[in-house]
C-alpha positions as CSV (number, residue, x, y, z in Angstrom):
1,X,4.9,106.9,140.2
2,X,0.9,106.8,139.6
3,X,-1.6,108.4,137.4
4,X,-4.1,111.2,138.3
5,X,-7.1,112.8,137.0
6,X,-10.0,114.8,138.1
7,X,-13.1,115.2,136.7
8,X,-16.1,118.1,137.1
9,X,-19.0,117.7,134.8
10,X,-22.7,118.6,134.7
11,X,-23.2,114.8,134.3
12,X,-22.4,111.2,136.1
13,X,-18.5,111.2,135.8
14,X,-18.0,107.7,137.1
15,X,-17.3,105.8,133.4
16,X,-15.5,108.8,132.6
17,X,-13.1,108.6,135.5
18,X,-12.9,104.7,134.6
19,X,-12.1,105.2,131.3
20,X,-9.2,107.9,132.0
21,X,-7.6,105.6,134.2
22,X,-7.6,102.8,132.0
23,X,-5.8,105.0,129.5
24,X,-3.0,105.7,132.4
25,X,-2.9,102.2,133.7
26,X,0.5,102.3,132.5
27,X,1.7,105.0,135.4
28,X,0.8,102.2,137.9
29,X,-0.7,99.0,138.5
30,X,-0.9,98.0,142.5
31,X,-4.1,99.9,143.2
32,X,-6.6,102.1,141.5
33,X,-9.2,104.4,143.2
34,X,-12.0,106.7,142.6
35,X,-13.7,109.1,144.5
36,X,-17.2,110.9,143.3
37,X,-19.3,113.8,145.0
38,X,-22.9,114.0,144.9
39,X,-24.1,117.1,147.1
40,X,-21.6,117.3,149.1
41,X,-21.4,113.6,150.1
42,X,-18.1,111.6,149.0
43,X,-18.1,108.0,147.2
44,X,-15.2,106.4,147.9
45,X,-13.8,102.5,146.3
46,X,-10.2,101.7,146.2
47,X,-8.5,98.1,146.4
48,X,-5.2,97.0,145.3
49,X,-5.2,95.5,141.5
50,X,-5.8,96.8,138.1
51,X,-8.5,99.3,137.0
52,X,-10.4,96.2,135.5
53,X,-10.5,94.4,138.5
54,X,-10.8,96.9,141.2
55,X,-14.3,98.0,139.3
56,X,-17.1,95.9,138.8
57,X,-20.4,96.9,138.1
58,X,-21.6,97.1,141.4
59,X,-18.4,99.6,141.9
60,X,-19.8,101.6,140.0
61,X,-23.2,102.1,140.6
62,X,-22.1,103.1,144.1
63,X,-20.3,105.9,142.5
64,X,-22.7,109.2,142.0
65,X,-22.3,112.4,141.0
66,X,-20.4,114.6,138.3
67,X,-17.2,116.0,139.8
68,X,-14.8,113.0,141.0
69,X,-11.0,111.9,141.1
70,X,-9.2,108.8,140.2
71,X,-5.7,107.5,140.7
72,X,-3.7,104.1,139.6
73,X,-0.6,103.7,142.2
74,X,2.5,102.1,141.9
75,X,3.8,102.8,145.4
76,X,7.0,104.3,146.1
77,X,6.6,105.4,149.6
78,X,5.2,104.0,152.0
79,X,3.4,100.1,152.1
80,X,2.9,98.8,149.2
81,X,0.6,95.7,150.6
82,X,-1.5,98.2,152.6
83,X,-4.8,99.0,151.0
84,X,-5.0,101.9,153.0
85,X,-2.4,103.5,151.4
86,X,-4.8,103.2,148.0
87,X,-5.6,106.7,146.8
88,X,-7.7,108.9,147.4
89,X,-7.2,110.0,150.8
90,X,-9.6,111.9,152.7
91,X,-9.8,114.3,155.6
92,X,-13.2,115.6,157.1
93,X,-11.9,119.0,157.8
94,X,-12.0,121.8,156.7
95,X,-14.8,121.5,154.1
96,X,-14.0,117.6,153.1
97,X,-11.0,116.9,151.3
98,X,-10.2,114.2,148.9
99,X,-6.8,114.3,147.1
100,X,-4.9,112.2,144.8
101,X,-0.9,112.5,144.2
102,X,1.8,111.8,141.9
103,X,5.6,112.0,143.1
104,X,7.4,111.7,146.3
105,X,8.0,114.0,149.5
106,X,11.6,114.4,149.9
107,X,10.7,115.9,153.4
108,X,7.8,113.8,154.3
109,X,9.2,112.6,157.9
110,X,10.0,116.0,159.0
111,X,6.6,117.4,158.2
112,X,4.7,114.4,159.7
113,X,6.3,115.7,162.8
114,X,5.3,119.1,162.3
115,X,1.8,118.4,161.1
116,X,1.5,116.7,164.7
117,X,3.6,118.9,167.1
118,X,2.5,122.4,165.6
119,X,-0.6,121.5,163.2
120,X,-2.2,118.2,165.4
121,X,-3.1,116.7,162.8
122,X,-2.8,113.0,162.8
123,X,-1.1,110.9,159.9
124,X,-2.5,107.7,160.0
125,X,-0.6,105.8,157.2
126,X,3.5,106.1,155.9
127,X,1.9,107.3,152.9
128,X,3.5,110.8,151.7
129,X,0.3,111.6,149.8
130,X,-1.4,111.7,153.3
131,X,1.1,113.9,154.9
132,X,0.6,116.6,151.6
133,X,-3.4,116.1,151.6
134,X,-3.0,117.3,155.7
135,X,-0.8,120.0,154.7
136,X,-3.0,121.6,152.3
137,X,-6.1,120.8,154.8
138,X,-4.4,122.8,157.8
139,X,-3.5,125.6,154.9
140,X,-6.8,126.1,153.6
141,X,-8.1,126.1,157.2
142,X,-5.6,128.8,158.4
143,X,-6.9,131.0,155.0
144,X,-10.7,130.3,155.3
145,X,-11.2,130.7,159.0
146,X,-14.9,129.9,158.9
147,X,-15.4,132.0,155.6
148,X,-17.2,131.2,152.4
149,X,-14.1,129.6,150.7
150,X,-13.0,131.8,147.6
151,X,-10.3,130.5,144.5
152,X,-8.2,133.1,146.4
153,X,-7.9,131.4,149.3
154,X,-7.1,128.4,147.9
155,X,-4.5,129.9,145.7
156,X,-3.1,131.5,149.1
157,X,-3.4,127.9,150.5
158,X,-1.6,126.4,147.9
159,X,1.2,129.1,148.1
160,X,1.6,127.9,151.8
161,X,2.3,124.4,150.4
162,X,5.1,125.1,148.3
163,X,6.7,127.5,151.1
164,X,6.8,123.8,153.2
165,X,6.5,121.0,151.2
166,X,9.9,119.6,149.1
167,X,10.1,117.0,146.3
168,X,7.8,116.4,143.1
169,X,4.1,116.4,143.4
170,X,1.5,116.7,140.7
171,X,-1.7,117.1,142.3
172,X,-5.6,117.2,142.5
173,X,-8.2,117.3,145.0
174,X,-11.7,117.7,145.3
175,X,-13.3,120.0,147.7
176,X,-16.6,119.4,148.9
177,X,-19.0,121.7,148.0
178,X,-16.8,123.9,146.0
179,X,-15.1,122.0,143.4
180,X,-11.5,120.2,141.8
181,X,-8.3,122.2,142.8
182,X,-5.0,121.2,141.0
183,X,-1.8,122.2,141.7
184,X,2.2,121.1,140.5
185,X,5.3,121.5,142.2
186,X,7.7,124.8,141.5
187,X,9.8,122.6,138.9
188,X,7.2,120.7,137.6
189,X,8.8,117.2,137.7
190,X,5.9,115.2,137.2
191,X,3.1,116.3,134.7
192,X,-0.1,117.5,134.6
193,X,-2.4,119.2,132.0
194,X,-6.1,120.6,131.3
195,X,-8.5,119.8,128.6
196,X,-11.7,120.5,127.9
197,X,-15.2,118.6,126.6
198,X,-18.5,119.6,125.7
199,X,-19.9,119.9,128.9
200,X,-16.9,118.7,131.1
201,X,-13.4,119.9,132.3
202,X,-10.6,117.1,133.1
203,X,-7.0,117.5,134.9
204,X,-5.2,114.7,134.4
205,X,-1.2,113.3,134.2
206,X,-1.4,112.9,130.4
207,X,-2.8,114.3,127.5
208,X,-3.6,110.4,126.2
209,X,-6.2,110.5,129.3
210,X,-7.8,113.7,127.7
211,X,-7.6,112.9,124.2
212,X,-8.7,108.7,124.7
213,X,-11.8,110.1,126.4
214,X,-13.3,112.9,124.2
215,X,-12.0,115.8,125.5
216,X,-9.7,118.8,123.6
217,X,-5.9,119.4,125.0
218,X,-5.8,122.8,126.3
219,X,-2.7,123.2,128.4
220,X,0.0,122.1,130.4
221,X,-0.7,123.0,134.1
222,X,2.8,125.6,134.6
223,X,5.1,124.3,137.6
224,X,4.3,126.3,140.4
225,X,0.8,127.2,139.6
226,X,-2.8,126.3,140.7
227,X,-6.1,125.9,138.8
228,X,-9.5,125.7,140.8
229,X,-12.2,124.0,138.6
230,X,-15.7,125.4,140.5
231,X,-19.0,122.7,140.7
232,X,-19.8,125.3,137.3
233,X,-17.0,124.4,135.0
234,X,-15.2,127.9,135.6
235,X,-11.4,127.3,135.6
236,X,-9.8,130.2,137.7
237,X,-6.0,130.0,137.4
238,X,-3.0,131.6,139.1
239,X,0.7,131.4,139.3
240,X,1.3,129.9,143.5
241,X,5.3,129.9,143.8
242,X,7.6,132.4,144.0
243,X,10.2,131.3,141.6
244,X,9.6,128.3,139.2
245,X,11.1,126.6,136.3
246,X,9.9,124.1,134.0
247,X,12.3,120.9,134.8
248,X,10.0,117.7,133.8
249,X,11.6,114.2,134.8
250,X,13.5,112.9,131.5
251,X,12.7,109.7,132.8
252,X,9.1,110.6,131.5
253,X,9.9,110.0,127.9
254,X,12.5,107.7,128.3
255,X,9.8,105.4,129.3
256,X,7.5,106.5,131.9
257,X,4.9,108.1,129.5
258,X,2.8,106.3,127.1
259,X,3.9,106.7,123.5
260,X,1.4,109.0,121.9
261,X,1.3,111.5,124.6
262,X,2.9,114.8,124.7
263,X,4.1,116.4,127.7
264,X,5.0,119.7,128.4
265,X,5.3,120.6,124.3
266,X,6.9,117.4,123.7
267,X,5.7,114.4,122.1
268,X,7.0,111.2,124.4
269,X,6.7,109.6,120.5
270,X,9.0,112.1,119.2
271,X,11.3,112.0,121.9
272,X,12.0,108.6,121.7
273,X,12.8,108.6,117.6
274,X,15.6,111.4,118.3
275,X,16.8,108.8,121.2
276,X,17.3,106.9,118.5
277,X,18.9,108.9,115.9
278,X,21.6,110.3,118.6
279,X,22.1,106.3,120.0
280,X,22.9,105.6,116.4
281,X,26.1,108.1,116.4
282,X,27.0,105.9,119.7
283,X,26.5,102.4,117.9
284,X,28.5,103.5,114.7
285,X,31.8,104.9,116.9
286,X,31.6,101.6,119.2
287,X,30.6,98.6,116.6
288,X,30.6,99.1,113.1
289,X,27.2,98.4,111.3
290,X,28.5,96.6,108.4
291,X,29.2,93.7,111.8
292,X,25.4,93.8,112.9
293,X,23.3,92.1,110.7
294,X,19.5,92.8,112.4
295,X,18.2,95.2,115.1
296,X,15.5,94.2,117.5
297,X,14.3,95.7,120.1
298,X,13.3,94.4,123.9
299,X,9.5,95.3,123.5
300,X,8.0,97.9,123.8
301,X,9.3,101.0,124.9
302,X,12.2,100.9,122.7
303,X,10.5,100.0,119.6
304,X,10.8,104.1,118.2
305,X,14.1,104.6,118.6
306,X,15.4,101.3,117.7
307,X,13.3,101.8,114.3
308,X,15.1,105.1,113.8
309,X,17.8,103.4,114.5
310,X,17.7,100.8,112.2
311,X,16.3,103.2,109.5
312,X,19.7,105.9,110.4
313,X,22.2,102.8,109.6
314,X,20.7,100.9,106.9
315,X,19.7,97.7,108.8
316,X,16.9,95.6,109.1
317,X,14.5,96.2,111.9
318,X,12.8,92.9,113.3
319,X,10.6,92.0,116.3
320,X,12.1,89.1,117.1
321,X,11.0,89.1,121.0
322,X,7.3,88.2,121.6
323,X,5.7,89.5,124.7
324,X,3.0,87.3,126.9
325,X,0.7,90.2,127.7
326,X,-1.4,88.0,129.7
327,X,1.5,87.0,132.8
328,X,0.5,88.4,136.0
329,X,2.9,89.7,138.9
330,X,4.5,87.0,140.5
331,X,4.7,88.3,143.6
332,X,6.9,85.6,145.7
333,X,10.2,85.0,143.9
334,X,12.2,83.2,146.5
335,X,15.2,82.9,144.2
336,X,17.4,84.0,141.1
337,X,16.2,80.7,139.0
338,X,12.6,81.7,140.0
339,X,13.2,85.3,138.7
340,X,15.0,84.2,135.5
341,X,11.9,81.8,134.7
342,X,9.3,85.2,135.1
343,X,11.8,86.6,132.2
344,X,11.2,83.7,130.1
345,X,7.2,83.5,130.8
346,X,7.1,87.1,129.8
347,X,9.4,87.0,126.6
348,X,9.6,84.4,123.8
349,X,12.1,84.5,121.3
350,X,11.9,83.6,116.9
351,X,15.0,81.7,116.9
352,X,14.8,82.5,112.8
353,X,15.8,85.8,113.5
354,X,18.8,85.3,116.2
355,X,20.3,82.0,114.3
356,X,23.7,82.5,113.0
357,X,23.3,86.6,113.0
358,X,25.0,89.2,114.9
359,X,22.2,90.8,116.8
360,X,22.0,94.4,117.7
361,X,19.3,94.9,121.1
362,X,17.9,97.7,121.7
363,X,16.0,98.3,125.1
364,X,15.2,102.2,126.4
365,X,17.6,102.0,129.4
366,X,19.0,99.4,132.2
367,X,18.9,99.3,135.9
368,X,19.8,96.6,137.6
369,X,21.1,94.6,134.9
370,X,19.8,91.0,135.6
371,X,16.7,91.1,133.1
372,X,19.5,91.8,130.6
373,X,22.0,89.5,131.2
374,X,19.1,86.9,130.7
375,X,17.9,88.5,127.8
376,X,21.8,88.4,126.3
377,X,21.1,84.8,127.2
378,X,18.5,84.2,125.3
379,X,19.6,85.4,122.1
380,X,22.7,83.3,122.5
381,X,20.6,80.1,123.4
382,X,18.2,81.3,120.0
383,X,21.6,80.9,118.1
384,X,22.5,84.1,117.7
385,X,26.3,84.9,116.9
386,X,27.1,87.8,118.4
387,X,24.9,89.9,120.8
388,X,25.4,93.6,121.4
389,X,23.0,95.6,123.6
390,X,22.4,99.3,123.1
391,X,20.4,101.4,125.5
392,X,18.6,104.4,124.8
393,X,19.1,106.0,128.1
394,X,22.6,106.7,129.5
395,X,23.9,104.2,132.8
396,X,21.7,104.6,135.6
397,X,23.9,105.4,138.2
398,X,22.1,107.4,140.9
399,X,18.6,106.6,142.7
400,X,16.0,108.6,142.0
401,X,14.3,110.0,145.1
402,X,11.1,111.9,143.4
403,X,8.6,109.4,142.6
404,X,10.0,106.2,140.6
405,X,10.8,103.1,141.8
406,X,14.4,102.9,141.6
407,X,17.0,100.6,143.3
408,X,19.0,101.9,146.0
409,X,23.0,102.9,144.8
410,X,24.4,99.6,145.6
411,X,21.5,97.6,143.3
412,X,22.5,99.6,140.0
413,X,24.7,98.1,137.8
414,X,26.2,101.3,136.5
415,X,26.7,102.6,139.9
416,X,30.8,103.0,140.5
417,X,31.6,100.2,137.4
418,X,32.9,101.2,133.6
419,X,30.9,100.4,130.7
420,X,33.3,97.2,130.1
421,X,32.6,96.0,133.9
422,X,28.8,96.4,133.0
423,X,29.2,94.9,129.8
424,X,31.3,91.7,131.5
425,X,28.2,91.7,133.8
426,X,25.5,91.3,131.5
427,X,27.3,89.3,129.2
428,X,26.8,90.8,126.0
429,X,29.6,91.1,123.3
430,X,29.9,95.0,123.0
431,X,27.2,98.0,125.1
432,X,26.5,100.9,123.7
433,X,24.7,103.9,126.1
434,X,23.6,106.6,125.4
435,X,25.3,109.7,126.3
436,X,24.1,112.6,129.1
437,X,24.0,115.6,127.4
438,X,23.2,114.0,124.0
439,X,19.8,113.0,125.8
440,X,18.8,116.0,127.1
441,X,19.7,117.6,123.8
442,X,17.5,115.5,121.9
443,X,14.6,115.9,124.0
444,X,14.9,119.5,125.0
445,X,15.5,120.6,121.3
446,X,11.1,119.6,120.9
447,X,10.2,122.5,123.4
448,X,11.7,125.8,123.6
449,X,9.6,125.7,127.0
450,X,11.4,123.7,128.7
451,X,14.5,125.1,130.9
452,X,16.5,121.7,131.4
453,X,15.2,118.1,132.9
454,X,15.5,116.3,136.2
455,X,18.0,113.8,134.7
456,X,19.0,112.6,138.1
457,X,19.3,109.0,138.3
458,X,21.7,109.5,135.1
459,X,23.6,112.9,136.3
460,X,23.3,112.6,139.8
461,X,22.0,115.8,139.8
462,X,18.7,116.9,141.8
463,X,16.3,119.5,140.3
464,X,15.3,121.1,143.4
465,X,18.7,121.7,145.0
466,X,18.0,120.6,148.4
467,X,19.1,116.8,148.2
468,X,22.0,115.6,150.3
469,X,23.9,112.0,151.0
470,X,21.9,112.1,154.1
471,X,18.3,112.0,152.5
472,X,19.3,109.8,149.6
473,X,20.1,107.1,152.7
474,X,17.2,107.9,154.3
475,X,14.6,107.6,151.7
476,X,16.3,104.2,150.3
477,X,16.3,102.9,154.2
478,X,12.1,103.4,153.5
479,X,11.9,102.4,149.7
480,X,8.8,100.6,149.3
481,X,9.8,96.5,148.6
482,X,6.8,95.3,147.0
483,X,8.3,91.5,146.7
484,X,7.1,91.2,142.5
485,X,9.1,90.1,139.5
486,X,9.8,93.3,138.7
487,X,12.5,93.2,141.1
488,X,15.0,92.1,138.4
489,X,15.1,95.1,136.0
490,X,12.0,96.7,135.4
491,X,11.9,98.6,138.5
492,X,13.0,101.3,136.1
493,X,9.0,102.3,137.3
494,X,8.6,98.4,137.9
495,X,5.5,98.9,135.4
496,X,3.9,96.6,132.6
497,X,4.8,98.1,129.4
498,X,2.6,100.8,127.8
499,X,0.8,98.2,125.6
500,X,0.3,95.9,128.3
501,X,-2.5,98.4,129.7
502,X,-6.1,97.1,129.4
């Protein structure tokens, strides 16, 4: 899962593109890069590490022009230690290409064979993002065919890519010479959106990168279709895939997406307070509230619907878990008691607000189960006399196999095991999850846009139709293992809270 954006502008974009990452820092945190065009000459820095550190000043300064890209990576394909694998790519042919991605290939290894058999072209990473940006190079070269290149093409280049490429894929790419091309896949999994400034246009994954940086929302970027930004500012725009429908990844609001964005109609906000009013019809048939004395939520991206919560059932809301913001990966946890202490370095508990109470947690969903059992913990150690967990999400039974980090089958807690084997598990005195459809009916009921979700790692279910037994062992054989502290739970998009972001 990583953030995109592209930039064209009349003036020097490189603090621009800076700033717009930094506002999607949450959507990944293992690399950051940014690419600039001046002329027709490309600027290229990308290192592993967070925007702040990957740019200093001298970064900068080596980064002319006023059209660019950026991207911040959290891997999940690929190698994750390779800087390589950083984003942008680039390919000198046709034109110069630069591209940044968002999502995963579900049929990456068969078209790296084809891109060298039929297309020889040579993939030079395992990075999917490099396999796409040398699809869409060989397409645009078959359309062009030494021709001045025309939107049209491109939008008959881009058609080509659907017809072969599979899985999610938000994209954008500059062009040298001609301009910022964006494009998102026929069910528009992950999200993308245009906005507008005074004398600048800017794609990007959220509408917090467009809004935190000065420019107007216009519109969602529809599944399926392309827009080609020219070196002028002109947006052309046209509809690329045969058939489409709007199916974003639920997983977005859940807790992908910062807060105060809003995605595809929807505010992630808003989202996550109707989480909280159907969890609370969950909590009031499984434990009644009269037993629970406070709720507190695991920061931070259940703190809306565990205040709706709260505020549904007549019961004191309390922050009660204090975050270190300022904990760095750990990246070599040899052992369950090492990965137990990167819980407790992260979170601190008030014991005033656990002592002698029956505690109702709220977190926004659970994966593997170990950060939670040791959260349990911790409330019990803080004095607390009962502990019940609630999660905003439903189980998480299934991997997810188009663009977040998830466990493979056998690492999920909820895969094959009742709610009361979970709950015996993670040690807590009742759990309460959220149900499927009541989900999906309280986010789809913001946007009469929307025609349904990829709920997959909840319904076992895949969007695009094409996913078998077979590839969901394949692509778990090649998960990235990127050997942090967010191994225990949080690689529900192993990511630092939205908050957490510089």
């Amino acid at each position: 899962m990583c953030g995109i954006v592209g930039v064209v502008s009349n003036t020097p974009v490189n603090q621009l593109l800076y700033d717009a990452l930094l506002l999607l820092q949450h959507r990944g945190q293992d690399a950051a890069g940014i690419v600039t065009q001046q002329e027709r000459k490309f600027f290229i820095h990308k290192a592993k590490g967070l925007v702040r550190d990957v740019f200093r000043t001298r970064n900068m300064r080596a980064l002319p022009g006023s059209c660019g890209l950026g991207q911040v990576r959290y891997p999940t394909a690929g190698n994750a230690y390779s800087e390589e694998e950083a984003q942008p790519f680039y390919v000198n042919a046709p034109f110069g290409i630069v591209l940044v991605h968002n999502g995963n290939l579900t049929n990456a290894q068969a078209l790296k064979s084809e891109l060298f058999m039929t297309d020889h072209r040579h993939i030079n990473t395992e990075s999917d993002s490099e396999v796409l940006l040398n699809v869409l190079a060989h397409e645009v070269e078959t359309v062009s065919r030494g021709l001045p290149l025309q939107p049209a093409d491109l939008f008959a280049a881009v058609r080509n890519v659907h017809r072969r490429v599979r899985g999610s894929y938000a994209v954008i790419t500059l062009i040298a010479g001609h301009g910022v091309l964006a494009f998102r896949d026929p069910f528009g999994i992950r999200p993308l959106c245009l906005g507008q400034g005074d004398d600048t246009t800017m794609v990007a994954s959220e509408s917090v990168a467009l809004e935190g940086t000065g420019h107007q929302f216009v519109r969602n970027i529809d599944p399926g279709e392309a827009v080609f930004i020219d070196l002028s500012g002109k947006v052309h725009a046209q509809q690329c895939a045969e058939k489409t429908q709007l199916s974003p990844c639920i997983f977005e609001f859940v807790y992908l997406a910062r807060p105060d964005s809003v995605l595809d109609g929807i505010s992630v906000y808003q989202a996550r307070l109707n989480l909280g009013s159907t969890l609370a019809k969950r909590v009031v048939s499984t434990v009644p509230p009269n037993e629970i004395d406070v709720v507190i939520p695991i920061p931070e991206s259940s703190r809306p619907s565990a205040a709706q919560l709260a505020q549904l059932l007549g019961l004191p809301y309390r922050e009660a878990f204090v975050k270190n913001r300022y904990v760095g990966r750990t990246f070599i946890m040899p052992g369950q008691a090492v990965r137990k202490k990167s819980v407790r370095q992260k979170l601190n508990v008030i014991p005033s607000e656990f002592k002698g109470r029956n505690v109702l947690l709220v977190d926004d969903s659970i994966v593997r189960g170990t950060t939670s059992r040791e959260i349990v913990q911790m409330a019990r150690d803080a004095g607390a006399r009962k502990v019940y967990l609630a999660s905003a999400a439903p189980p998480v039974r299934y991997p997810n196999v188009y663009g977040i980090d998830m466990p493979t089958s056998d690492e999920l807690v909820a895969h094959n095991r009742s709610v009361e084997e979970i709950r015996q598990i993670i040690g807590c005195d009742a759990l309460i999850y959220q149900d499927v459809d009541a989900m999906k009916s309280a986010i789809g009921s913001l946007s009469k846009r929307v025609d349904g979700f990829d709920a997959s790692c909840f319904d076992g279910v895949y969007v695009t139709g094409d996913i078998t037994a077979d590839d969901i062992a394949r692509m778990s054989a090649s998960r990235v293992e990127t050997g942090s502290e967010d191994d225990e739970d949080d690689s529900r998009a192993a990511l630092s809270n939205q908050s957490d972001s510089p």
